[in-house]
C-alpha beads as a LAMMPS data file, in Angstrom:
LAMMPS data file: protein, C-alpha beads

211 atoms
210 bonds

1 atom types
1 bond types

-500.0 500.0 xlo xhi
-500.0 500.0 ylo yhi
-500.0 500.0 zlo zhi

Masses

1 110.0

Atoms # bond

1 1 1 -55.097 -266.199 -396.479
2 1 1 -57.852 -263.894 -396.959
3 1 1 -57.769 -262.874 -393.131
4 1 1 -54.707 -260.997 -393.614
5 1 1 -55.925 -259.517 -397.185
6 1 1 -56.223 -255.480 -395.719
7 1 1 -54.488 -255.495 -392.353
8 1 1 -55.082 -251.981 -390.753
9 1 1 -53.155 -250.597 -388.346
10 1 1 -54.826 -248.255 -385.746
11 1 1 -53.030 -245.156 -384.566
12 1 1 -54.544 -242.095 -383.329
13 1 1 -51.456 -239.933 -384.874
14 1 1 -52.342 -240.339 -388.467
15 1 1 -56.060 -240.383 -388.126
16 1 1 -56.535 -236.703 -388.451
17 1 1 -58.216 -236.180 -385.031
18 1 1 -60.619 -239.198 -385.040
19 1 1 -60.911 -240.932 -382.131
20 1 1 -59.001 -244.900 -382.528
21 1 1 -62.705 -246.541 -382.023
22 1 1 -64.176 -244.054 -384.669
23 1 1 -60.760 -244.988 -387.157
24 1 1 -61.744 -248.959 -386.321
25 1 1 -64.936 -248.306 -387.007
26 1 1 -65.095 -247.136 -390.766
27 1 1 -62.063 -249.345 -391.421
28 1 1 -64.288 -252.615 -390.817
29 1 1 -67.327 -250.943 -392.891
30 1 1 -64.482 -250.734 -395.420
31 1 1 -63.997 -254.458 -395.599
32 1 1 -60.407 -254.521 -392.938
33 1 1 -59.849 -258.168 -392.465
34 1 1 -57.364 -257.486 -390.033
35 1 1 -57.332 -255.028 -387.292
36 1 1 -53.912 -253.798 -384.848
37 1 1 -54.274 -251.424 -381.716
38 1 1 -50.455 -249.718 -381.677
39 1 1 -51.172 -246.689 -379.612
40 1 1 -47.774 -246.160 -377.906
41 1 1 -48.988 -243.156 -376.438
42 1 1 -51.986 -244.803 -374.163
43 1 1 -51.726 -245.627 -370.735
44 1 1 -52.688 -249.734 -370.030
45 1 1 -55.831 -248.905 -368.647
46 1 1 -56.842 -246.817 -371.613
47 1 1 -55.468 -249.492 -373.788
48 1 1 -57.385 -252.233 -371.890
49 1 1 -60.931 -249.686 -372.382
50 1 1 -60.352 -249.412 -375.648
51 1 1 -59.083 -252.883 -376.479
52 1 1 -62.192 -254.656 -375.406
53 1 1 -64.438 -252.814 -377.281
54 1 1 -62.551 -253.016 -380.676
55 1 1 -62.948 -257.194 -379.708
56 1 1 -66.435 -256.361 -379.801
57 1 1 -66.243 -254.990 -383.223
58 1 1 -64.065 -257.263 -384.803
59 1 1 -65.941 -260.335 -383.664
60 1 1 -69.072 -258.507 -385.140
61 1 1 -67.375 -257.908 -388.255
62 1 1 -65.469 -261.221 -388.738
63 1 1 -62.341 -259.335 -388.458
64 1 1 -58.671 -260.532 -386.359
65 1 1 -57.653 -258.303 -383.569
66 1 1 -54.145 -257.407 -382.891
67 1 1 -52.246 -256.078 -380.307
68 1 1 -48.977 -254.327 -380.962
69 1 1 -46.184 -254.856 -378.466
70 1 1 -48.322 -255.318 -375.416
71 1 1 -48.826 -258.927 -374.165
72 1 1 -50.677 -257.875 -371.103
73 1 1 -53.464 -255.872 -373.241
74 1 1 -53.783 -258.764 -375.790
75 1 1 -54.061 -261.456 -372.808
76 1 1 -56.232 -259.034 -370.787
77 1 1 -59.236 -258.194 -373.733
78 1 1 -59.218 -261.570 -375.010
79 1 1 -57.335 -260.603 -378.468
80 1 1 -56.820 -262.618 -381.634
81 1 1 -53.443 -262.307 -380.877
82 1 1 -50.015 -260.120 -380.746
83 1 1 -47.666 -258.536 -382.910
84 1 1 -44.026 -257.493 -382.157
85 1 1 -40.862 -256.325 -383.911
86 1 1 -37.324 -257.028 -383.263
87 1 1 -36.803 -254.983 -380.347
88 1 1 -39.639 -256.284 -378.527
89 1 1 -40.220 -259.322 -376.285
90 1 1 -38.237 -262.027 -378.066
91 1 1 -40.661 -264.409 -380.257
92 1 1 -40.426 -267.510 -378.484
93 1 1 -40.791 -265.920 -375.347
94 1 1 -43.721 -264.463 -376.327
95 1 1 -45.243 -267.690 -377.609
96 1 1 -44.540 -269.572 -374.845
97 1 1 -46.742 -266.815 -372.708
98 1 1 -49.525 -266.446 -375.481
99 1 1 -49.959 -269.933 -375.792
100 1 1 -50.458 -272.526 -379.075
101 1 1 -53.971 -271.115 -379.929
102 1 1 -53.589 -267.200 -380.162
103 1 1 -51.935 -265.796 -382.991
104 1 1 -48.024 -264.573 -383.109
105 1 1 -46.870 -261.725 -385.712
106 1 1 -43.510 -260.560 -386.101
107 1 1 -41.852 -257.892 -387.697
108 1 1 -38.732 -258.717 -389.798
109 1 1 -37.097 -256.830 -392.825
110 1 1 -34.393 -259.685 -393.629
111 1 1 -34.895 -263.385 -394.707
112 1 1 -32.690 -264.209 -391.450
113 1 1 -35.228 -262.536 -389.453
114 1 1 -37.915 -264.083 -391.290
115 1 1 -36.511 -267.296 -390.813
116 1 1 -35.974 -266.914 -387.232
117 1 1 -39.262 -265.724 -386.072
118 1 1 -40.750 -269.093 -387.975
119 1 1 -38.621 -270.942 -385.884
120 1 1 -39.970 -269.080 -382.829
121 1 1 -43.711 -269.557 -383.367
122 1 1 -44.800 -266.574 -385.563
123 1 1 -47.782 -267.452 -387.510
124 1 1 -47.317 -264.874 -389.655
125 1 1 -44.276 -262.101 -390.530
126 1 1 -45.262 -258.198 -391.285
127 1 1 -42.762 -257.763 -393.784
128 1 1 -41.270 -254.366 -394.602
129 1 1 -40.424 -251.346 -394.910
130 1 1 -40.982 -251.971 -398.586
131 1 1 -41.307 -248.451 -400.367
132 1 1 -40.585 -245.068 -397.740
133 1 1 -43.153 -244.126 -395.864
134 1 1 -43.863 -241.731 -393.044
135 1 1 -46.596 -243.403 -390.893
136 1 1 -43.233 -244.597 -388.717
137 1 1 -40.296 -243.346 -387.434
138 1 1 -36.421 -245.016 -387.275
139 1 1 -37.966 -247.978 -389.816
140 1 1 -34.600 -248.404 -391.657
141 1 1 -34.335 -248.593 -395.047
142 1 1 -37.060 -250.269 -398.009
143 1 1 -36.566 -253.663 -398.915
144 1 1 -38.557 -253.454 -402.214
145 1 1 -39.992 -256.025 -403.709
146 1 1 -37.259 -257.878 -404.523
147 1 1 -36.752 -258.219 -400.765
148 1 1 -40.091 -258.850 -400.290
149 1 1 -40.226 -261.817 -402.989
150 1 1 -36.492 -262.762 -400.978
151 1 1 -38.335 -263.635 -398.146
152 1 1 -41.529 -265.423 -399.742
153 1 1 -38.804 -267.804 -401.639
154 1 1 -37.982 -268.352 -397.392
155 1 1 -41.071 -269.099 -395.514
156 1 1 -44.254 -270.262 -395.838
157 1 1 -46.141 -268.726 -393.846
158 1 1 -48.641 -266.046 -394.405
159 1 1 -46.549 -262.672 -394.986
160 1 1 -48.250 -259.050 -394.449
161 1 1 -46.680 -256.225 -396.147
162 1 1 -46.162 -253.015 -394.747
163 1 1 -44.541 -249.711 -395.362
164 1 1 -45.375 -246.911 -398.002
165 1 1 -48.401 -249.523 -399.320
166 1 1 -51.911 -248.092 -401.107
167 1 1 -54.205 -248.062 -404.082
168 1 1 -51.282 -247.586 -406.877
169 1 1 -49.099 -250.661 -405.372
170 1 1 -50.857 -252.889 -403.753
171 1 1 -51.379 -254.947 -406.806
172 1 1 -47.457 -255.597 -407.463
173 1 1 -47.210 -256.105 -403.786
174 1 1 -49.350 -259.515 -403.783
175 1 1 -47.570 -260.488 -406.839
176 1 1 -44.291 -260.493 -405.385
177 1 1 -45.314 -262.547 -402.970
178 1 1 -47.477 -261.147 -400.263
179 1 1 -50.447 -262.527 -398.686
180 1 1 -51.661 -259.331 -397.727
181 1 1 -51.015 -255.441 -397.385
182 1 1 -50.759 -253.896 -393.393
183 1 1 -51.586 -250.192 -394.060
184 1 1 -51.503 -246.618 -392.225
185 1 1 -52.154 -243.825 -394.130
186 1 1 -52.851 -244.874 -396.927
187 1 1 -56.623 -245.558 -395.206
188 1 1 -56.498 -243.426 -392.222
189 1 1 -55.191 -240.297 -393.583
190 1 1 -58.179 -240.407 -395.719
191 1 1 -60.983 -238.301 -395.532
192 1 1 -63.709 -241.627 -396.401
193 1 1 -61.363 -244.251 -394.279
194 1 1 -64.640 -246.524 -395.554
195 1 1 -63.686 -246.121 -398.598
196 1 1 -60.394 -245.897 -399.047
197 1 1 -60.618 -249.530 -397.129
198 1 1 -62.814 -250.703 -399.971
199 1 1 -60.690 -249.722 -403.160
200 1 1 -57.242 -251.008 -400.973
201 1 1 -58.787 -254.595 -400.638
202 1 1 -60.229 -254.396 -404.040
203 1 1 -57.207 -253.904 -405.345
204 1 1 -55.659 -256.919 -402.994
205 1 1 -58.567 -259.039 -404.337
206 1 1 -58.272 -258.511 -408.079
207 1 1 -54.442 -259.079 -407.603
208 1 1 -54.626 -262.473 -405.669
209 1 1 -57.317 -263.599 -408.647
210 1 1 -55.076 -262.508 -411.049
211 1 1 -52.198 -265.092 -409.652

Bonds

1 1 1 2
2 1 2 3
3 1 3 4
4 1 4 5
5 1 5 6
6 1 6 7
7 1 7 8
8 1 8 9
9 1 9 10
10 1 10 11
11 1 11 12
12 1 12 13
13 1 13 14
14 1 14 15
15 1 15 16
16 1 16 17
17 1 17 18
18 1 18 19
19 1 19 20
20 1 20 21
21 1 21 22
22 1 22 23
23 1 23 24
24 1 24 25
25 1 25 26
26 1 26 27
27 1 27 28
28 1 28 29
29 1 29 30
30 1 30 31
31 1 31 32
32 1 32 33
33 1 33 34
34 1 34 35
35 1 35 36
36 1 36 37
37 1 37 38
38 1 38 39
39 1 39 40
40 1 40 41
41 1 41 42
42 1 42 43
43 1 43 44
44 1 44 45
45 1 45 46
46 1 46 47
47 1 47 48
48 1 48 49
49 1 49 50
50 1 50 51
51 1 51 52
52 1 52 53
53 1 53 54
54 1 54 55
55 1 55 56
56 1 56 57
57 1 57 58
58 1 58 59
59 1 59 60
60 1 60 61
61 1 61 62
62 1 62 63
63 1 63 64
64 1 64 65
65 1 65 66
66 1 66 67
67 1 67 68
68 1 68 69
69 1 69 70
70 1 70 71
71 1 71 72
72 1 72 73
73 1 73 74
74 1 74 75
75 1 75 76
76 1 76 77
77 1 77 78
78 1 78 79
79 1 79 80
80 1 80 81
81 1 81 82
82 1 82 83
83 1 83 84
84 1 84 85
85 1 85 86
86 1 86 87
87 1 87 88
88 1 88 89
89 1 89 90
90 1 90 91
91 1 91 92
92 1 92 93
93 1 93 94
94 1 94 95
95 1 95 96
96 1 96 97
97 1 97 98
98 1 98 99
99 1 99 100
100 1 100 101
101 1 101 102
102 1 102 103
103 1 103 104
104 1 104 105
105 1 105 106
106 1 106 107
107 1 107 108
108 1 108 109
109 1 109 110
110 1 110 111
111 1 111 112
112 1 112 113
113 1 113 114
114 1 114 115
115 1 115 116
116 1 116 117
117 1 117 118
118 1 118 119
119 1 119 120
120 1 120 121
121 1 121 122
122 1 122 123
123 1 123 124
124 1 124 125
125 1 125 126
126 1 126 127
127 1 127 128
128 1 128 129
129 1 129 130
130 1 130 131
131 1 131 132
132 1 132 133
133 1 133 134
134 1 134 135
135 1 135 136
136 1 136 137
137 1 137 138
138 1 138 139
139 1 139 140
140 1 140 141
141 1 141 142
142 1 142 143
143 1 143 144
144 1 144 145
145 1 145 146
146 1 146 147
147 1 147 148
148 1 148 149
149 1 149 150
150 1 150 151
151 1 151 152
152 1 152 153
153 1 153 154
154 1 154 155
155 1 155 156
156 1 156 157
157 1 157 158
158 1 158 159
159 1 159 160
160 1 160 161
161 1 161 162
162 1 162 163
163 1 163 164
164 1 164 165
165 1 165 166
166 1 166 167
167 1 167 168
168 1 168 169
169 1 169 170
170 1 170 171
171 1 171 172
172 1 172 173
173 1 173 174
174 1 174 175
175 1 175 176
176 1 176 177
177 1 177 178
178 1 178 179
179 1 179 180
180 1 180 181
181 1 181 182
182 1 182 183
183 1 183 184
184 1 184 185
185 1 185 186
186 1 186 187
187 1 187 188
188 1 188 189
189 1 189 190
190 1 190 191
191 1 191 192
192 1 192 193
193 1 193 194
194 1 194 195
195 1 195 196
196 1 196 197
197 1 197 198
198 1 198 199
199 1 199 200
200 1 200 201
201 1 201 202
202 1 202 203
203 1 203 204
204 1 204 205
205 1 205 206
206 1 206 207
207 1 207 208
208 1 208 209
209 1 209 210
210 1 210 211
């Protein structure tokens, strides 16, 4: 599942002062296979702006395109497809709107939940909090990897990892079960995004080989 190897997240908040395209940017020239737009702050028009140029870049780059929370922006700048957590638009609902051919992502922390959202359509689960982290606010508490490895056991389907993830874990995180790592910080709160990118995905890489 190598499209979900180094799945970026794009936020303006932890991207100290770079503008989102300028964050998407360097995080494709540092090999991001996957791309998400969660600015919660942006008005839909902004969103919409910004959302069909980062579809521009992404199809340039080979990379998937995400949209967090908002169907209307995915649907509207032709997106790869849409991510959303538990206290979003219910799964099936929002599978039944996005239609068999885009992609579905949910956010679960429990085999339950991971369970559930197969059953609803998700193509894949972004799987987490595993260690603390401070990219997000009111996530709940880690799952570690035994949680993590709890939910691979569960599902089969391709499972991202997110929360407190970077160069010094990422390895253990693939070998417990994940198919990728969804990151913040631990690329843009970097001073070389680029290459902080780079050494995250090698690190995915040399894990997967390693399995």
């Amino acid at each position: 599942m190598e499209q979900w190897d180094l799945y970026v997240i794009i936020t303006t908040k932890s991207g100290k002062g770079r503008s989102t395209i300028e964050l998407v940017r360097q995080s494709l020239i540092g090999g991001a296979t996957a791309i998400q737009l969660r600015e919660k702050e942006m008005l839909a028009r902004d969103l919409v702006n910004i959302g069909q140029k980062i579809r521009e870049m992404t199809l340039k780059a080979g990379a998937k395109f995400i949209v967090n929370d908002r169907l209307d922006v995915a649907l509207a700048v032709e997106a790869d497809g849409l991510h959303i957590g538990q206290d979003d638009l219910p799964a099936k609902i929002a599978r039944k709107l996005l239609g068999p051919d885009k992609i579905l992502g949910v956010s679960v922390g429990t085999v339950a939940e991971a369970k559930q959202a197969v059953a609803d359509g998700a193509d894949y689960i972004g799987v987490g909090i595993i260690y603390n982290t401070n990219s997000k606010d009111n996530v709940g508490n880690p799952i570690g990897l035994k949680g993590l490895n709890d939910i691979r056991k569960a599902v089969s389907i391709p499972i991202v990892a997110i929360g407190g993830i970077n160069h010094t874990n990422a390895r253990e995180v693939i070998t417990a079960g994940a198919d990728g790592v969804s990151v913040i910080s631990a690329v843009l709160g970097s001073d070389d995004i680029a290459s902080a990118a780079s050494q995250l995905l090698d690190q995915v890489k040399s894990a997967k080989a390693g399995l």
